[in-house]
TIPABA-101794 format. One record per residue (C-alpha): residue number from 1; residue in one letter; y, z negated, x. Coordinates in steps of 0.001 Angstrom, whole numbers, always signed. Layout:
<pt><n>NUM</n><res>a</res><v>Y</v><w>Z</w><u>X</u></pt>
...
// end
This chain:
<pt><n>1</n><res>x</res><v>-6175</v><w>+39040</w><u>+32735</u></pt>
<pt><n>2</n><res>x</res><v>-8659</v><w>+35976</w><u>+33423</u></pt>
<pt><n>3</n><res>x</res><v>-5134</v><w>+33836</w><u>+33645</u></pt>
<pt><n>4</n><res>x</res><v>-3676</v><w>+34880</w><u>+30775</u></pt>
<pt><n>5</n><res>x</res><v>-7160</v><w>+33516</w><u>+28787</u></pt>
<pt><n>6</n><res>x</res><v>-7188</v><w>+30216</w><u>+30833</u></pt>
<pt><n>7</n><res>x</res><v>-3854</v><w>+29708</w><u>+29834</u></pt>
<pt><n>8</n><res>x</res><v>-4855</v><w>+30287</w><u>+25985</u></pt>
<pt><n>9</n><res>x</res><v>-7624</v><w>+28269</w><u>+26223</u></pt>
<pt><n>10</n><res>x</res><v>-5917</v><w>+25584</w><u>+28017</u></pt>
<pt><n>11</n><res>x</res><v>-2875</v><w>+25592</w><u>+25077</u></pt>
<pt><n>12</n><res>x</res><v>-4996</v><w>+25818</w><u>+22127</u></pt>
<pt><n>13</n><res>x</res><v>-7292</v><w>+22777</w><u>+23552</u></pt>
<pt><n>14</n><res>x</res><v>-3585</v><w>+20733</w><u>+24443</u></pt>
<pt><n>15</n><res>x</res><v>-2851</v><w>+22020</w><u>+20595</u></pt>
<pt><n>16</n><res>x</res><v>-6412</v><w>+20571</w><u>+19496</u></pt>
<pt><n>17</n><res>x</res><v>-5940</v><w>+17325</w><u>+21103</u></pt>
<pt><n>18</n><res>x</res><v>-2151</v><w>+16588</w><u>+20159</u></pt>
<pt><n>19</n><res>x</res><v>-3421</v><w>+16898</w><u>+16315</u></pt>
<pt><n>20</n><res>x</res><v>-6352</v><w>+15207</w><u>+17029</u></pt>
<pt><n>21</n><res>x</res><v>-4786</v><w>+12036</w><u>+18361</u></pt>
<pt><n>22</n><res>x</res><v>-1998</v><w>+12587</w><u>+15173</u></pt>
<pt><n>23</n><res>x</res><v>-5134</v><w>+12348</w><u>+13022</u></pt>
<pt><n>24</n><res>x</res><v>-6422</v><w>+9189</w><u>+14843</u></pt>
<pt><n>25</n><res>x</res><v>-3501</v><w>+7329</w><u>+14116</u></pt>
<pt><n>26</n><res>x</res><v>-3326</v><w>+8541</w><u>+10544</u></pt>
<pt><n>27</n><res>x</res><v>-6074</v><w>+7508</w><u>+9914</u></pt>
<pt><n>28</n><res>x</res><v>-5958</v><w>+4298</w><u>+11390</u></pt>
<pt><n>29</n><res>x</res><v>-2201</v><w>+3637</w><u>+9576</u></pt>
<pt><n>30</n><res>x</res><v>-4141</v><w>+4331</w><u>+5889</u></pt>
<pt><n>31</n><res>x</res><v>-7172</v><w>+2169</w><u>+7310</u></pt>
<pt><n>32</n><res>x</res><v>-4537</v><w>-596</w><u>+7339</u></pt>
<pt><n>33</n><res>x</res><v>-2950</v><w>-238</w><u>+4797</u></pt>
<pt><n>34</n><res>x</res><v>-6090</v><w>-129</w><u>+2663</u></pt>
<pt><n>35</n><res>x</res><v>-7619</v><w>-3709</w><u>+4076</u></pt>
<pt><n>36</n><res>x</res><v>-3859</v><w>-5511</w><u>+2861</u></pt>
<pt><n>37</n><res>x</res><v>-4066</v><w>-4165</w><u>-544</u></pt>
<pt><n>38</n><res>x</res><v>-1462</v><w>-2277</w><u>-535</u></pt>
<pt><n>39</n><res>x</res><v>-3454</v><w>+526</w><u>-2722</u></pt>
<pt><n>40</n><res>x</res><v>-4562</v><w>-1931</w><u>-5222</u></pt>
<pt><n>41</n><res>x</res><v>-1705</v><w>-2311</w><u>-8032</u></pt>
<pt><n>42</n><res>x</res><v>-3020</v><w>-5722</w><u>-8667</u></pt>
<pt><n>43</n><res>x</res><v>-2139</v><w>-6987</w><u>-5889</u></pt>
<pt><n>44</n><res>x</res><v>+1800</v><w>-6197</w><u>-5902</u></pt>
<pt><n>45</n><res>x</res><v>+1851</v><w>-6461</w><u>-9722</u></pt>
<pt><n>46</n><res>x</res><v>+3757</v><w>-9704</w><u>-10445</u></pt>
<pt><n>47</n><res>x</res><v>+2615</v><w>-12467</w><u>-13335</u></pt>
<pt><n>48</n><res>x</res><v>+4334</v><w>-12436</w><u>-16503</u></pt>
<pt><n>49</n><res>x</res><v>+4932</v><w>-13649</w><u>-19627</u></pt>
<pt><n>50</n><res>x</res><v>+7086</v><w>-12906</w><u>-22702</u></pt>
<pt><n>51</n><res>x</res><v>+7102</v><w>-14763</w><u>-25760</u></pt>
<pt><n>52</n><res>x</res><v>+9755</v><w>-13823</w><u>-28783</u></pt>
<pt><n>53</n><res>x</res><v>+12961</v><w>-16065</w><u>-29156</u></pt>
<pt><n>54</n><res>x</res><v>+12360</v><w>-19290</w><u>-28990</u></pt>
<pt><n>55</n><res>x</res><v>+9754</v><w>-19998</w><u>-27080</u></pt>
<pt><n>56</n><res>x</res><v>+9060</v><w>-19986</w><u>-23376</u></pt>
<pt><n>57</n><res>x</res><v>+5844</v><w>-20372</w><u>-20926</u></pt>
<pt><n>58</n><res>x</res><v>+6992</v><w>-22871</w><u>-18255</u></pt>
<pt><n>59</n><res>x</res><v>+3155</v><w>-22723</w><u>-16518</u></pt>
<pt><n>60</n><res>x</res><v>+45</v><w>-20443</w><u>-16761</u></pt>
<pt><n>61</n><res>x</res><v>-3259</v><w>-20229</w><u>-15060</u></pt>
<pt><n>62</n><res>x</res><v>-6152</v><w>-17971</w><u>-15722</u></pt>
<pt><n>63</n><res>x</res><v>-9364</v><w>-18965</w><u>-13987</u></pt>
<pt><n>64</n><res>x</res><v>-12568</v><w>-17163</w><u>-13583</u></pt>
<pt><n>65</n><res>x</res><v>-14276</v><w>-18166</w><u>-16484</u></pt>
<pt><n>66</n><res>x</res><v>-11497</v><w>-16511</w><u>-18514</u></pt>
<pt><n>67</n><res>x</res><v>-9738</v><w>-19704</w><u>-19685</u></pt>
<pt><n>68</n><res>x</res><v>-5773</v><w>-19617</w><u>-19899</u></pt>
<pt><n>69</n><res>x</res><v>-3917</v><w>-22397</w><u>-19875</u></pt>
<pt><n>70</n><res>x</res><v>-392</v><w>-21925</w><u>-20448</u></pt>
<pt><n>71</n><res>x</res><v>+2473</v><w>-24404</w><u>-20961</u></pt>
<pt><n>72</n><res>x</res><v>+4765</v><w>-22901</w><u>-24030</u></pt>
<pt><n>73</n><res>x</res><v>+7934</v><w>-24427</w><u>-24609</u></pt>
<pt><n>74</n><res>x</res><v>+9656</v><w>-24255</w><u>-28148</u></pt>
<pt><n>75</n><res>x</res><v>+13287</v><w>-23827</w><u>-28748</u></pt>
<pt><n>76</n><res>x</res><v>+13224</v><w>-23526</w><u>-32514</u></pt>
<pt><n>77</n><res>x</res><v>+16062</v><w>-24666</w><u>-34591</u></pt>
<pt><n>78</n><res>x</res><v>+13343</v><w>-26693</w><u>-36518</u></pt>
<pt><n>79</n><res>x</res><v>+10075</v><w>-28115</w><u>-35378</u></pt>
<pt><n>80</n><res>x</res><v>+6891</v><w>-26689</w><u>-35594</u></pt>
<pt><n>81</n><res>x</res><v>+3407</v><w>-27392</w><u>-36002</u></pt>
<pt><n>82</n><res>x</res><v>+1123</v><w>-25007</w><u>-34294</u></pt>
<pt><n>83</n><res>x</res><v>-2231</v><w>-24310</w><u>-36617</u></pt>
<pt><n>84</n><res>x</res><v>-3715</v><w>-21289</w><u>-34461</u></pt>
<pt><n>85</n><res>x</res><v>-3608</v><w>-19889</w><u>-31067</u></pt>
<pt><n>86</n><res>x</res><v>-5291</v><w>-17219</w><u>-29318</u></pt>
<pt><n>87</n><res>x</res><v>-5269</v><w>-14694</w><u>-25820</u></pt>
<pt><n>88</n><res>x</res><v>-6964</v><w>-11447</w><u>-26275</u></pt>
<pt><n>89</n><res>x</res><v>-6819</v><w>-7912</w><u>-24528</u></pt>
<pt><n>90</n><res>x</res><v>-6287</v><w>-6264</w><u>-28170</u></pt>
<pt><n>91</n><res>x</res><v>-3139</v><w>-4179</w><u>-29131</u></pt>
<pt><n>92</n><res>x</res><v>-3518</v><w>-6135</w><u>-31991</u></pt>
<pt><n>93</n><res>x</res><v>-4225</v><w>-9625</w><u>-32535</u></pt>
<pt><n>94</n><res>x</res><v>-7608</v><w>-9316</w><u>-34477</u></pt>
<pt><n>95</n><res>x</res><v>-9501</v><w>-12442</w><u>-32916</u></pt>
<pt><n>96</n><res>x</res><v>-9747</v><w>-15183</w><u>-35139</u></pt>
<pt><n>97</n><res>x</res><v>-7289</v><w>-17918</w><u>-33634</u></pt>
<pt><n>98</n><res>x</res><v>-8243</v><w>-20778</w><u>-32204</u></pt>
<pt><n>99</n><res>x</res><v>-7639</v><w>-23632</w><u>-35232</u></pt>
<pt><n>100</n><res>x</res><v>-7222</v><w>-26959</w><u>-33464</u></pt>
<pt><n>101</n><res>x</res><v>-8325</v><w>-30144</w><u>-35370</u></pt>
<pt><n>102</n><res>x</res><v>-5537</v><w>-31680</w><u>-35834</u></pt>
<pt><n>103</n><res>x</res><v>-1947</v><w>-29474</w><u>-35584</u></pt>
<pt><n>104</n><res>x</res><v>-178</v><w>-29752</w><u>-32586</u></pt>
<pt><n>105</n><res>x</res><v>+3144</v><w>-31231</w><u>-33612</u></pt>
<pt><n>106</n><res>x</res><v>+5978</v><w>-30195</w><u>-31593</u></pt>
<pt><n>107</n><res>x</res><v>+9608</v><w>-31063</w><u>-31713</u></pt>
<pt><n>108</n><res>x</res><v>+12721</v><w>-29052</w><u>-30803</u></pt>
<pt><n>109</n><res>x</res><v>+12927</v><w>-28656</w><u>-27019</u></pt>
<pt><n>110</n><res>x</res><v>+9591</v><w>-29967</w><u>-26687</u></pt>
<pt><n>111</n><res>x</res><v>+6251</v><w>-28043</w><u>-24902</u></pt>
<pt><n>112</n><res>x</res><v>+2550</v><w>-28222</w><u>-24753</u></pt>
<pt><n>113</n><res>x</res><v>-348</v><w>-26935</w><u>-22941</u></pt>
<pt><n>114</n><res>x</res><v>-2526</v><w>-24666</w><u>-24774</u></pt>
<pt><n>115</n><res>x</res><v>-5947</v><w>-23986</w><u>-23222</u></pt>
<pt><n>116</n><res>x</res><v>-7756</v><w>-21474</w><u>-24447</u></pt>
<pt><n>117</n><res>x</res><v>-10466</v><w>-18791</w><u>-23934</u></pt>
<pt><n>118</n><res>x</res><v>-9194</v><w>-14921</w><u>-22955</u></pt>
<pt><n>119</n><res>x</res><v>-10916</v><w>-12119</w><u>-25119</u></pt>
<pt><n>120</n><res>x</res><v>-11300</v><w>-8434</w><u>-24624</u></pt>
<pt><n>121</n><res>x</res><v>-12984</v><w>-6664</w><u>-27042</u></pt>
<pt><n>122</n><res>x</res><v>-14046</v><w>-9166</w><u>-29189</u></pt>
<pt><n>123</n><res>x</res><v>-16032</v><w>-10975</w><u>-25585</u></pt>
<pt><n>124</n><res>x</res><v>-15003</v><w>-13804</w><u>-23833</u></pt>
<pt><n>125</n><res>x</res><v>-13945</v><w>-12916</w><u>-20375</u></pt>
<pt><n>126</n><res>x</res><v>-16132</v><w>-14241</w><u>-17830</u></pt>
<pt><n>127</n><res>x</res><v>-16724</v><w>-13366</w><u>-14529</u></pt>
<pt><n>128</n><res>x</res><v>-13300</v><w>-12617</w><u>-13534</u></pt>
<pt><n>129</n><res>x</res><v>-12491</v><w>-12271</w><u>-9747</u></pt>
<pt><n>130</n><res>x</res><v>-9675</v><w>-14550</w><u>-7767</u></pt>
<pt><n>131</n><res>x</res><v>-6598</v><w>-12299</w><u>-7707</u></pt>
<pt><n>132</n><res>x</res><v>-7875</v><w>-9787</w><u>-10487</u></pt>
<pt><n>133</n><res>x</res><v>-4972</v><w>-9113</w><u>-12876</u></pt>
<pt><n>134</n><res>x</res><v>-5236</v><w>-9537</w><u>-16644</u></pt>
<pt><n>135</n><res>x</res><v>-3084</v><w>-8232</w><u>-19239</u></pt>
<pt><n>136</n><res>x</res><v>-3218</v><w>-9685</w><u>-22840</u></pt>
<pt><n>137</n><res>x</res><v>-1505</v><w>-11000</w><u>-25513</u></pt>
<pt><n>138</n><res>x</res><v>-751</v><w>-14113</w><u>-26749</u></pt>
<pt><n>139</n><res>x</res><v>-366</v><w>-15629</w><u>-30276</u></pt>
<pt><n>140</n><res>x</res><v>+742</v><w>-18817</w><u>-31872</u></pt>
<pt><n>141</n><res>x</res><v>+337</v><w>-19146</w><u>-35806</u></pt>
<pt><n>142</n><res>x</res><v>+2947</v><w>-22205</w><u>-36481</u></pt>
<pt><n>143</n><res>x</res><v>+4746</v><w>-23699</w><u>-40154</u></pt>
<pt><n>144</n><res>x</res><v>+8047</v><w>-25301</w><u>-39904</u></pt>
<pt><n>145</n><res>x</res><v>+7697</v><w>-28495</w><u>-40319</u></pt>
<pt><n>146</n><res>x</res><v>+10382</v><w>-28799</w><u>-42480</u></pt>
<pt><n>147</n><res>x</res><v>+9946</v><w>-26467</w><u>-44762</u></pt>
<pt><n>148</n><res>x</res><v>+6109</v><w>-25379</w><u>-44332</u></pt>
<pt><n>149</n><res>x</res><v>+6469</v><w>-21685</w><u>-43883</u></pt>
<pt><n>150</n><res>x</res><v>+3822</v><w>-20130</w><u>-41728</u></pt>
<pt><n>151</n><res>x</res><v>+4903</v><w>-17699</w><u>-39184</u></pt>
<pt><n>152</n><res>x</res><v>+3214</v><w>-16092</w><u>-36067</u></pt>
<pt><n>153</n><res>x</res><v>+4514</v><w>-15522</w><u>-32412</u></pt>
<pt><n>154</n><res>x</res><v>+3004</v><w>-13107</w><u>-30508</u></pt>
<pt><n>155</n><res>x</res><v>+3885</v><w>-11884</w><u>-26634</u></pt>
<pt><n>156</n><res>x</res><v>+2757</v><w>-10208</w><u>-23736</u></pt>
<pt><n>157</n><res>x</res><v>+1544</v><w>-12002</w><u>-20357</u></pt>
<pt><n>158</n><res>x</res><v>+111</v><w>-10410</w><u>-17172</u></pt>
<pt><n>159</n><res>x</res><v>-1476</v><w>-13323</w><u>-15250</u></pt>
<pt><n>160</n><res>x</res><v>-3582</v><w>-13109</w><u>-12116</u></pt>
<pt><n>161</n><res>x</res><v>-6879</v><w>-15121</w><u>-12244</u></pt>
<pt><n>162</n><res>x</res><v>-6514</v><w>-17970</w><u>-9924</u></pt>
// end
């Protein structure tokens, strides 16, 4: 009888440490992956931005003081001049725009760098961490130059701060 226990014993401590080294690895496996990142959606999430038919961003930066600077290119069938820009977290575009003092004049095909300061919630971001991902919108108010009618363009961009 005292060999059929040690033989028990023995196979539930082989069963304890057979898990127990399954565990260690486990463990060490989600350590890893944790310290690259690969938990933190931000970090695989790719930068984007869409803008509504004829224009384009060719370049954009957010840094950590929550200015954007993004290079929009317009493909208008007229050209424009841009009275108002703005980036804000907002569903809706609610922030008053950014007026520059003169407007920005630009001709079919051409583009311009816009740099301006990223809202949320009516705040200007600051603060922002390298690699942190924002999601916003963007919005141009523009005339036609040609015949003076005011429109606004407004898209999406997901940029990480740099």
């Amino acid at each position: 009888m005292q060999g059929k226990a040690k033989f028990a014993a023995q196979s539930a401590m082989e069963y304890l440490l057979t898990y127990g080294w399954a565990f260690l690895i486990i463990a060490v496996v989600l350590g890893a992956m944790f310290s690259l990142g690969i938990f933190n959606p931000g970090q695989l999430a790719g930068q984007e931005c869409f803008l509504p038919a004829g224009f384009s961003c060719l370049q954009y930066f957010l840094s950590t003081n929550g200015q954007l600077q993004v290079n929009i290119q317009q493909a208008l069938i007229a050209p424009i001049n841009v009275t108002g820009y703005n980036c804000t977290s907002n569903s809706t575009m609610k922030i008053i725009p950014i007026i520059p003092k003169n407007q920005i004049y630009m001709p079919i095909g051409s583009n311009y760098t816009f740099f301006m300061n990223c809202y949320t919630t009516g705040n200007i971001l600051e603060s922002l961490s390298p690699g942190q991902l924002y999601t916003g919108n963007i919005g141009f108010n523009y005339t036609e130059a040609t015949t003076g009618f005011p429109h606004q363009a407004v898209g999406k961009i997901a940029v990480k701060v740099s």
